[in-house]
C-alpha positions in Angstrom: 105.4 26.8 -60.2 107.2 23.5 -59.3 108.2 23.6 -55.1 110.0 20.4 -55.1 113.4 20.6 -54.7 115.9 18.0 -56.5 117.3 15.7 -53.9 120.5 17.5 -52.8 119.4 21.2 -53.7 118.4 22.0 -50.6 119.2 25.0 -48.4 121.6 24.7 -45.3 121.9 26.7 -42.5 124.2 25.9 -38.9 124.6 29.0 -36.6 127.6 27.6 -35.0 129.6 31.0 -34.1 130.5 34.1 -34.5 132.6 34.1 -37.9 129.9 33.3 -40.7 130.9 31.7 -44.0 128.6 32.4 -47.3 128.7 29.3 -49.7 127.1 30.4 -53.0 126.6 27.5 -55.8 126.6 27.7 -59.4 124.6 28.9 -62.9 122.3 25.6 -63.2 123.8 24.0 -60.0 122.6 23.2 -56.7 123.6 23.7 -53.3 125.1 20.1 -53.5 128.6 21.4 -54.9 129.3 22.9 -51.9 127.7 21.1 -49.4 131.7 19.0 -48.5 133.0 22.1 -47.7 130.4 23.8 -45.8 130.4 20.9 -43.6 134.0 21.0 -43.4 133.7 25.1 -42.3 131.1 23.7 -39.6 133.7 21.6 -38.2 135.5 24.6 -37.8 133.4 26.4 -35.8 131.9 28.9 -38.0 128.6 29.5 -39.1 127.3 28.1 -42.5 124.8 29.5 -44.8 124.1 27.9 -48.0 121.0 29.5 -49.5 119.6 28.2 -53.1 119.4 30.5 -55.4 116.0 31.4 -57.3 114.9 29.0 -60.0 117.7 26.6 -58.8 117.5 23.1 -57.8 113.6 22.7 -59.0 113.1 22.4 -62.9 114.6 24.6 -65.9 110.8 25.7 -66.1 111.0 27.6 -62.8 114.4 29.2 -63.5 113.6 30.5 -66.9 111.2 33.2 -64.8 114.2 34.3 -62.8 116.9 36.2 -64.1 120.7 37.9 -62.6 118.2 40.7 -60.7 117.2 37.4 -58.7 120.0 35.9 -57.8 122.0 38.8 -56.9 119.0 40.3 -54.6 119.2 36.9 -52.7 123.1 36.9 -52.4 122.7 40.1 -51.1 119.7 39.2 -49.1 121.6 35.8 -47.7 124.8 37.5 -46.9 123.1 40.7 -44.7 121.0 37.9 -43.0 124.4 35.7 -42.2 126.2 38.9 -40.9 123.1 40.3 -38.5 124.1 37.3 -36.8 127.5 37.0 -36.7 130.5 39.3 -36.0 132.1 38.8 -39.7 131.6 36.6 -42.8 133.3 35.3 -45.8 131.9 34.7 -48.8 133.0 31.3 -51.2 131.7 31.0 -54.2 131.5 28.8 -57.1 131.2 29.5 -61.1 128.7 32.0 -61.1 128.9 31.7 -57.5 132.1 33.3 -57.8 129.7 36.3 -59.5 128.1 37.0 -57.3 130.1 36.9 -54.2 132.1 39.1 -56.3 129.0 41.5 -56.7 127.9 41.1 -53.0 132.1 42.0 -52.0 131.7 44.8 -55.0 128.8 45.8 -52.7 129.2 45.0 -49.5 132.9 46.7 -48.0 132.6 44.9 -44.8 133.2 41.3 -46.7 136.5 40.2 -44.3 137.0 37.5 -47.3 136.7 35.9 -51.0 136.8 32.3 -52.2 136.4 32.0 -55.3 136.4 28.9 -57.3 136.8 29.4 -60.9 134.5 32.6 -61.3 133.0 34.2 -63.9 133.5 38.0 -64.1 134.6 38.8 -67.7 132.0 39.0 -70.5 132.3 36.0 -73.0 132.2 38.8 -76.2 129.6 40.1 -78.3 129.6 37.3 -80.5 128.7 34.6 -78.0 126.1 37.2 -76.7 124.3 37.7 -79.9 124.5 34.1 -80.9 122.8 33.7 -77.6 120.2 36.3 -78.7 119.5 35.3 -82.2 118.9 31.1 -80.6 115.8 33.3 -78.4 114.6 36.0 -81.5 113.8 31.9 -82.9 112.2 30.6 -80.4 115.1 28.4 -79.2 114.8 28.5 -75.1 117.2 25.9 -74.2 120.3 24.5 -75.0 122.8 21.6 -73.9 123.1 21.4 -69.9 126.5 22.7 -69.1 126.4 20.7 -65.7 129.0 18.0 -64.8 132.2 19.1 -65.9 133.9 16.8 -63.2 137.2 15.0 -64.1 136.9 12.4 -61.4 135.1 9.2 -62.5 132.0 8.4 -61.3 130.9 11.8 -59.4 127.6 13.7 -61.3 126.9 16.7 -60.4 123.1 17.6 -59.1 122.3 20.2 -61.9 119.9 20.6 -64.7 119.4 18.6 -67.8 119.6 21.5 -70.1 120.3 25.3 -70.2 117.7 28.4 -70.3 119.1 30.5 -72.7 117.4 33.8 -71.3 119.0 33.2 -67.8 122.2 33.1 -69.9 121.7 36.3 -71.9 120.7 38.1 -68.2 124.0 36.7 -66.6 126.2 38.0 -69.8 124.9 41.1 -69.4 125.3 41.5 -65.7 129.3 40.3 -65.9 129.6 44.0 -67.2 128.5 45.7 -64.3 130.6 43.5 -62.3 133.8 43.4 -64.3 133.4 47.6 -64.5 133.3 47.1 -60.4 135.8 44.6 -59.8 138.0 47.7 -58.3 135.6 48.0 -55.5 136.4 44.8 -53.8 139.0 45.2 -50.8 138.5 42.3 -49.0 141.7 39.6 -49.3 140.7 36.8 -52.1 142.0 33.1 -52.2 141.1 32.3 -56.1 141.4 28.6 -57.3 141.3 28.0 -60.9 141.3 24.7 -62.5 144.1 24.5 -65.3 141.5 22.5 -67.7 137.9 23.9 -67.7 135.5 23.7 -70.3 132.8 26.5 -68.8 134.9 29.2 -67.8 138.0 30.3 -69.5 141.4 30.9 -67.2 141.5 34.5 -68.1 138.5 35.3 -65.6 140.9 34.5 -62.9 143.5 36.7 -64.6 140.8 39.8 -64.3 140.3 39.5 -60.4 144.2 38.7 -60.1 144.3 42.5 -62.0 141.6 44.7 -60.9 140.5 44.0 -57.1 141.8 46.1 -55.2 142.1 43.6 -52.2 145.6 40.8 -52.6 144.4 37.5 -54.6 146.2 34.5 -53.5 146.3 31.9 -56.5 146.1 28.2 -56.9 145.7 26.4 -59.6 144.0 22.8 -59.5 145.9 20.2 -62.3 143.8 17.5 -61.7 139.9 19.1 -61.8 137.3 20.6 -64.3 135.1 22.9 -63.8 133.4 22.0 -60.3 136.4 21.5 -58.6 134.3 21.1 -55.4 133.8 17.7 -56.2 136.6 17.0 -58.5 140.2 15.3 -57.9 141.3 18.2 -56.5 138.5 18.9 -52.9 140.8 17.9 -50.4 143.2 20.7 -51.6 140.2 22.7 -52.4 138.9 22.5 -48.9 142.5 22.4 -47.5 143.5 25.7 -48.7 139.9 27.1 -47.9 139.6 26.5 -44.2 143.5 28.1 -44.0 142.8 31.0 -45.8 139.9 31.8 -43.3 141.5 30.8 -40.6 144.1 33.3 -41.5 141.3 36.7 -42.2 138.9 35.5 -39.3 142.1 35.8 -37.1 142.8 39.4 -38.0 
């Protein structure tokens, strides 16, 4: 199995107090998208984890063994490890970051925050699922890399080169679970959804803004794409971030 990690997928961890942020990157991604604003939320004061998630920021080869099991286990695993250590924690997360901190508030009651950055949490239909199964029942294991969809000129996202079609049926069937769930979450949510996205649909936004059971504060980004970390739209972003926990870590 490959151990080199892609310059700018690495881990970060800063124990820096006693309110803990969570930063969890994207389906594909690396730790790289949120690296701006966990250095921003170091400034603050708090303390930073952001862990990469199995199969990520190494080779498509080493992520097609891993699947949703994975990745929530180690968002679980990174959050219980962030909050033996500090007093409280947020979680942010990104895409299917947004997933899972999602799943880990869904599961977790003592979250004291969301961030979530144009997250996934509806099911995409049966009819994207099952083209997605009938690509694998041929022996097609890969498609087009859904990385990069970054308005601003010149900025690439760190992601991979194509998409493992497996890890996409896994993650479709989890959003399920965590749609059925998305009652559970109490803790307050700042959600920020990019008007133009071409990975995940508006409407995903529209389910937390329905069903959690904690308040969503909205904003919506006109001038970003999907990884609005890096897009037009970061200082905003980041803007609105650091308030919002300013605001819950106060409480």
């Amino acid at each position: 199995m490959t151990v080199d990690v892609m310059p700018g997928g690495e881990e970060f961890f800063s124990s820096s107090g006693p309110q803990g942020v969570l930063l969890l990157h994207g389906f594909t991604g690396t730790t790289s998208t949120m690296m701006d604003l966990a250095r921003r939320c170091v400034a603050e004061g708090y303390s930073v984890a952001v862990p990469r998630l199995p199969g990520h920021g190494t080779s498509v080869e080493d992520m097609m063994g891993t699947r949703w099991e994975d990745w929530s286990s180690a968002a679980l695993a990174a959050y219980d490890e962030l909050h033996r250590s500090c007093e409280s924690v947020a979680v942010v997360g990104l895409s299917m970051g947004g997933t899972l901190a999602s799943y880990v508030a869904e599961n977790r009651s003592d979250v004291v925050a969301l961030v979530l950055i144009n997250p996934l949490v509806k099911h995409p239909g049966a009819e994207l699922s099952e083209g997605v199964q009938a690509l694998l029942d041929a022996e097609v294991f890969t498609f087009d890399s859904i990385g990069s969809d970054i308005k601003k000129e010149g900025v690439v996202e760190t992601s991979y080169t194509a998409t493992p079609l497996a890890c996409v049926k896994s993650l479709f069937d989890a959003l399920e679970g965590v749609n059925d769930n998305l009652g559970r979450i109490t803790a307050p949510s700042l959600l920020l959804t990019s008007t133009e996205d071409h990975v995940v649909t508006t409407d995903n936004g529209d389910e937390l803004v329905k069903r959690s059971s904690g308040s969503v504060e909205r904003i919506w980004l006109e001038n970003s794409y999907h990884v609005a970390t890096m897009d037009n739209d970061q200082e905003l972003l980041e803007a609105a971030t650091l308030k919002f926990l300013a605001g819950r870590f106060s409480r």
